[in-house]
N, C-alpha and C positions, 0 to 999 in steps of 0.2 A: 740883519743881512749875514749870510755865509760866507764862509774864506771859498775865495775862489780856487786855495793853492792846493794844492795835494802832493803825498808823499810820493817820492820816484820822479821827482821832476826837475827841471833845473828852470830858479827863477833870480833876476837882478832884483833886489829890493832895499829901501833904504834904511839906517842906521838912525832910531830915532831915539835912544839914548846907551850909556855904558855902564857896568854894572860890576863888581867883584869876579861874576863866573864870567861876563862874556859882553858881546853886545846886543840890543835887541833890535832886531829887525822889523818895518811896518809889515804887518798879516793883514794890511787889506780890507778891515772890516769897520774900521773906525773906533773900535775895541781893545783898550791895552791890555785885558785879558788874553785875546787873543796874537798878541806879539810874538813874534818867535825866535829864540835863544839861539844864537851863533856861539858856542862855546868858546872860553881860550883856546881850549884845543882844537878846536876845528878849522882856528883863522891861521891862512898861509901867509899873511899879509896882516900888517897893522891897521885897523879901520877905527875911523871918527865919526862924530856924531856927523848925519849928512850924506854921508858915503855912501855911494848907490854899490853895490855887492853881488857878485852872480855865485849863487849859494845852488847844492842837491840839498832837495828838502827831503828827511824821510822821517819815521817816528823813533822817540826814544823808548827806553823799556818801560814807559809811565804811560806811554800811548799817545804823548805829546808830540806836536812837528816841533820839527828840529832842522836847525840849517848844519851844512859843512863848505868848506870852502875850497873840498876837494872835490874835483869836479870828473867823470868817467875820462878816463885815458884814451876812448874813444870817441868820435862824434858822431852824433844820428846819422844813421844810412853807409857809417863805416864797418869793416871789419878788423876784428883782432885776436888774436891768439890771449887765450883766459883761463885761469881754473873754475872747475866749478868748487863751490866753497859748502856748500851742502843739498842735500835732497831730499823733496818731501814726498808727499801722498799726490801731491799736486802739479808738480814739477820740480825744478833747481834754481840755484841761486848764485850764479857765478861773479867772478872779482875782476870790476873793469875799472876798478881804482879810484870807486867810491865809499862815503863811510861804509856803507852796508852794501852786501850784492844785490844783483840787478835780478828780477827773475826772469824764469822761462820755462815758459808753459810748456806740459809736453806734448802739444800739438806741436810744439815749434823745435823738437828734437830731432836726431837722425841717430837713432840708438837709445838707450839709453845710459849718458855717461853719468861715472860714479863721481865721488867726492876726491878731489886731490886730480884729476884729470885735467892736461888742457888742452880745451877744444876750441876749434874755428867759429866766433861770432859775430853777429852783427845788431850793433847796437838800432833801436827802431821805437817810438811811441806809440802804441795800443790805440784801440778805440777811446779810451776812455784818458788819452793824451798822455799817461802815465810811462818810464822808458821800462824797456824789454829788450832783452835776449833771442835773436835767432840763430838755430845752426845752418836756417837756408840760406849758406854764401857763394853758391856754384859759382849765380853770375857773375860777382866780383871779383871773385878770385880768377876766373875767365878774362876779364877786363881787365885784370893787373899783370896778369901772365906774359911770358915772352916767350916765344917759340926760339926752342933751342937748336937752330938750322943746319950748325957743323956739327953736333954732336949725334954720337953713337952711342948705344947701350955699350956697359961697360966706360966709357969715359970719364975721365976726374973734370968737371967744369969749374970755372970760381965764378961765384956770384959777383956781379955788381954792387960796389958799396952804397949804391944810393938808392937801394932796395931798403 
């Protein structure tokens, strides 16, 4: 049987033993081959054996999954202000404050932004359930908006702090 989990995604899973580098997480497959490593460094938080964990799985440079227990600064269907962190042939990969960036297709661009930019995104799961990068945030940022009724061009306004 195949691991159901895949990289780019966030899953709760449990801690079925501890080890020197880290702890290992159930993969799901009945296979302690396939377990998957929460490094020391990835845990924000002390975990035991038992310990149910909402870990981003992605791959390491081995090609291995991998958990972290830093989890996107954003949530599905939110928007947020991000760098992009690099750009390929295929799209970009911007920092919503996971191990690794998130990609984004450049179907789902409005430009194309360079590395070290930050642009308006919204975190979102693909077909294939995996999380992604959009820059199409009109609606929501429409939806968060406040019309500014006394003001005029030229005017100093102050923002609300609970923006």
């Amino acid at each position: 049987m195949s691991s159901p989990l895949q990289e780019n995604t966030i899953a709760t899973l449990k801690v079925l033993r501890l080890s020197e580098a880290g702890a290992f997480l159930d993969g799901r497959t009945g296979n302690t081959n396939d377990d998957i490593l929460l490094h020391k460094n990835q845990q924000t938080d002390e975990v035991k054996i038992g310990d149910n964990v909402t870990v981003f799985l992605y791959h390491d440079p081995s090609g291995r999954l991998t958990a972290s227990m830093r989890l996107p600064k954003i949530k599905t269907g939110q928007i947020g202000y991000a760098p992009v962190i690099n750009t390929t042939r295929f799209g970009a990969f911007v920092d919503v404050g996971t191990e690794r960036g998130i990609f984004m297709p450049f179907a789902e661009m409005r430009g194309r932004p360079k590395e070290g930019e930050y642009i308006w995104v919204k975190l979102y799961e693909d077909k294939s359930r995996r999380l992604a990068v959009t820059m199409e945030v009109e609606d929501e940022m429409r939806r968060a908006s406040v019309a500014a009724t006394d003001a005029k061009v030229g005017d100093w306004v102050k923002v609300p702090s609970t923006i």
